[in-house]
C-alpha positions, 0 to 999 in steps of 0.5 A: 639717523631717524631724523635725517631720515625724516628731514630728507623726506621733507626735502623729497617733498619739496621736490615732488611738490614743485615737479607737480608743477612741471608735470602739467597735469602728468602729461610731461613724462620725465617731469612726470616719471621724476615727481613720482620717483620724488614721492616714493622716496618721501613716502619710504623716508618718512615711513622709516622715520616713524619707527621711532618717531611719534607719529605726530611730530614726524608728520607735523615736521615732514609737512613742515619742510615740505611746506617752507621749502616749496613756499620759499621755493614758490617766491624763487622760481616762480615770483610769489609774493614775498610779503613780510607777514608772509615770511614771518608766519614761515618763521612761525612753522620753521620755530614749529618744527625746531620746538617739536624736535627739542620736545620729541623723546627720539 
């Protein structure tokens, strides 16, 4: 269940980092009150992930959702380069996390 928790949370930081985009600066409020709401809940998820999660592998694996997620998201909605070496080091983080999940003792 603590993984679940712990990918839902990555999910969330997807949201609130791409809502940071629409906020423009906190000065769009629904933007603004939804990417806030996003944060909460990825801070609660990870927070109860890490009841038995080591601390390490449930940080290095949140940021990691976060950080494919928003990148392929980036390239989607807002034209980023999709550069292959690009997309072979988000291989690499992806390899990452699914390494720290087969090694974690949870």
């Amino acid at each position: 269940m603590n993984w679940i928790c712990l990918v839902l949370a990555g999910l969330f930081e997807c949201g609130w980092a791409i809502g940071l985009k629409y906020t423009d600066g906190f000065t769009k409020l629904i933007p603004s009150l939804l990417t806030v709401f996003a944060m909460a809940i990825s801070f609660w998820l990870l927070s109860v992930a890490m009841k038995t999660i080591p601390i390490g592998t449930a940080y290095a694996v949140w940021t990691g959702i976060g950080t494919v997620a928003v990148a392929i998201l980036g390239m989607i909605l807002f034209g980023e380069s999709r550069d292959i070496m690009r997309i072979i080091c988000l291989l690499l983080i992806v390899s990452g996390i699914v390494g720290l999940k087969l090694v974690s003792s949870s």
